[in-house]
C-alpha positions in Angstrom: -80.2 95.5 38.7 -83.1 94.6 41.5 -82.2 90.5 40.5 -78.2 90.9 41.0 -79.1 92.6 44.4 -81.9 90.0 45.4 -79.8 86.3 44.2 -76.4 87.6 44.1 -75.2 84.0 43.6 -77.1 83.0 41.0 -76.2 85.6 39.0 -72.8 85.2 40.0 -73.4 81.5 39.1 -75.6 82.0 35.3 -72.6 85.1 34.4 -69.9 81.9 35.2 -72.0 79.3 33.6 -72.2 82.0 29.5 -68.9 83.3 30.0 -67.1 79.5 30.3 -69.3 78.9 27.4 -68.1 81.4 25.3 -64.7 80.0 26.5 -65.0 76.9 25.0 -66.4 78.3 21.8 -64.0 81.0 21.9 -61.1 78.6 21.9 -62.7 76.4 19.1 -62.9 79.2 16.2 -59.7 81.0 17.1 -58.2 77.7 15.4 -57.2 79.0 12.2 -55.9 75.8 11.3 -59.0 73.3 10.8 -56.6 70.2 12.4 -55.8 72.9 15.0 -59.6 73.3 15.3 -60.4 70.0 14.8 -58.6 68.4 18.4 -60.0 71.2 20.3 -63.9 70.3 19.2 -62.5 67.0 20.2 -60.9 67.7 23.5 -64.0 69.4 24.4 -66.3 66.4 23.9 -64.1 64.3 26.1 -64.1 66.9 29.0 -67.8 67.2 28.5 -68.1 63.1 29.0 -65.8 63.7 32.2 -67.6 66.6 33.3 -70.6 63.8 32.9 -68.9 61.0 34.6 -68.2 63.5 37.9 -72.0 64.3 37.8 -71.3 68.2 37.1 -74.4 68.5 34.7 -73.7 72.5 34.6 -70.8 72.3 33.0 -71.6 69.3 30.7 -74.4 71.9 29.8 -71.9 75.0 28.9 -70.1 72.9 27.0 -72.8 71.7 25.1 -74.2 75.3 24.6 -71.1 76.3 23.4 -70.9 73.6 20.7 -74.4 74.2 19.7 -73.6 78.0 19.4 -74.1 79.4 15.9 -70.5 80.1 15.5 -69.3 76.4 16.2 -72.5 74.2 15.0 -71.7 75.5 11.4 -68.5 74.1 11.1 -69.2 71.3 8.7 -65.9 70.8 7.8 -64.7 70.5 11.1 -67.4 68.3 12.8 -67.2 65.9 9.4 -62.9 65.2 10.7 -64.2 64.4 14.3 -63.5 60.7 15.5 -66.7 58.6 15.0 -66.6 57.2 18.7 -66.5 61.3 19.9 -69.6 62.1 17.9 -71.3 59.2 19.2 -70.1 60.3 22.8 -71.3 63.9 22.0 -74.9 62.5 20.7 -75.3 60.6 23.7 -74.6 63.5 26.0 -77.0 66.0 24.0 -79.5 63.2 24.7 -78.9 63.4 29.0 -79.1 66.9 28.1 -82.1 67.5 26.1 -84.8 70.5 26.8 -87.0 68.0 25.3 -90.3 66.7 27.3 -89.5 69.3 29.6 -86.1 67.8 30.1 -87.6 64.4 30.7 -84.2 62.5 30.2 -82.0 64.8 32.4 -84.0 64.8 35.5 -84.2 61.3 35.1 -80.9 60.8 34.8 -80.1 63.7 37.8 -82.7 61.7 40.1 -81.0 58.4 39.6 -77.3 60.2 40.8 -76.5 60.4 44.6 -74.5 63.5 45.9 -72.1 64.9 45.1 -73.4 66.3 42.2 -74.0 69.8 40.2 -77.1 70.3 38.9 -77.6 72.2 35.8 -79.0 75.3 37.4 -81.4 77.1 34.0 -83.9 74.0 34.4 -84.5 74.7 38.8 -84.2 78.0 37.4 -86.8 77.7 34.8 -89.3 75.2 37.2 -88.5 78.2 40.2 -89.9 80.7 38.0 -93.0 78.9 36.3 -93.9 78.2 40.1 -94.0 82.1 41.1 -96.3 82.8 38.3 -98.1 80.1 38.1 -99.5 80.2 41.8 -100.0 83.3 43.6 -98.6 84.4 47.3 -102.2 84.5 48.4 -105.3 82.7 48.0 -108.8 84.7 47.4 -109.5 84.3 51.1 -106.1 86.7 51.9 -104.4 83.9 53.6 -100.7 82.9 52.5 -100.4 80.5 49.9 -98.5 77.8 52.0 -98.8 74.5 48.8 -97.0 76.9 47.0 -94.0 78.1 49.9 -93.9 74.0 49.9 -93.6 73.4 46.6 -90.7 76.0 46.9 -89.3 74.5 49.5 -89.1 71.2 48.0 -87.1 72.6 44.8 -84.7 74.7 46.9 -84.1 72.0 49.2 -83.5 69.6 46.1 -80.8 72.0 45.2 -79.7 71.6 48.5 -78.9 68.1 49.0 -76.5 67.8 46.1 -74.3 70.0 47.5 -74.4 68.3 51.3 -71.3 65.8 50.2 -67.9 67.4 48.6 -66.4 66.2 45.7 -62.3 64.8 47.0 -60.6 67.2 44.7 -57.9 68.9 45.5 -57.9 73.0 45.2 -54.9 74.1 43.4 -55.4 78.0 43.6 -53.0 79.0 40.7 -54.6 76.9 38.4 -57.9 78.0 39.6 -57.1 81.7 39.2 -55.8 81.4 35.4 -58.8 79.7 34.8 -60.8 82.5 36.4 -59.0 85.0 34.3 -59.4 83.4 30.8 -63.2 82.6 31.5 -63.6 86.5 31.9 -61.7 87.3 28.5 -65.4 86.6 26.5 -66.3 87.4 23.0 -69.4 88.7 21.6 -70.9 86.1 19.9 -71.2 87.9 16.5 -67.3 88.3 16.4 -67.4 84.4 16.9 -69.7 84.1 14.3 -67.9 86.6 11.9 -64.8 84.6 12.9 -66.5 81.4 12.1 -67.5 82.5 9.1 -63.8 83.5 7.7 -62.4 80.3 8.9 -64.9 78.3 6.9 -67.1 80.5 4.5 -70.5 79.7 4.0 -70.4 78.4 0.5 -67.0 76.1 1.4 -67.5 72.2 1.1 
């Protein structure tokens, strides 16, 4: 559509962001045994505090998502076997993470982090788009609206400097690749749910 020709890497960047969060849900409620299950909710909190510690807030987000997705935030019986110290580590993360007070805490917490760093991208996203229509392109007069091509600017450029220092990993391309091809395996999120659902039935205790 007219957004995938105009931003092709942000919709390149959002489709990568849902599908490795269907990913981690995905590999959660295929766990037809609940211990099964039960170490991968786990495992995924402890990737999503390490995702924290190297300051990649996007994918501390997807993961996140994922576990607050209807077809994983259901499973009582499975969140009630998680070690104590893990759901302590998983409430302070949805914390840092919170949409609340327009994402008050986050920003905070991203403004307070030096490069390099990876922002969740839906709040510039979000911020980006309340700027275009709150403010138009030109003022009554017919001149160009130049507080708001500032105020642009500023969050673009934001974006920017996070990305000015790499992060010292090293690119192991096979690993990258298999990674690449199981993100792109999604699931509907009804058959997670519906899967969900058989795995621990509404009514189950």
């Amino acid at each position: 559509d007219q957004k995938g020709i105009a931003a092709p890497g942000i919709v390149a960047f959002i489709s990568q962001f849902n599908n490795f969060s269907n990913y981690v849900a995905r590999s959660i409620v295929m766990q037809l045994n609940t211990k099964k299950r039960v170490k991968y909710l786990e495992r995924w909190i402890v990737i999503a505090a390490r995702t924290r510690e190297y300051k990649n807030f996007n994918a501390t987000m997807g993961i996140i998502s994922a576990l607050q997705s209807s077809s994983v935030f259901r499973l009582r019986k499975t969140w009630g076997a998680v070690d104590g110290k893990l759901t302590s580590t998983y409430e302070q993360l949805k914390n840092v993470m919170s949409n609340e007070n327009n994402w008050e805490c986050y920003r905070q917490t991203l403004h307070s982090e030096d490069p390099p760093c990876i922002p969740y991208l839906g709040v510039y996203l979000t911020d980006l788009t309340f700027l275009d229509d709150s403010m138009p392109n030109h003022l009554s007069n017919g001149a160009i609206n130049f507080q708001k091509l500032a105020r642009l600017a500023t969050l673009i450029g934001e974006i920017h400097q996070y990305r000015q220092e790499p992060y010292p990993f090293i690119l192991l391309e096979n690993i990258q690749d298999s990674i690449v091809k199981e993100l792109q395996k999604t699931k509907p999120e009804r058959d997670l749910f519906n899967l969900s659902v058989t795995i621990e039935p509404k009514h189950s205790h």
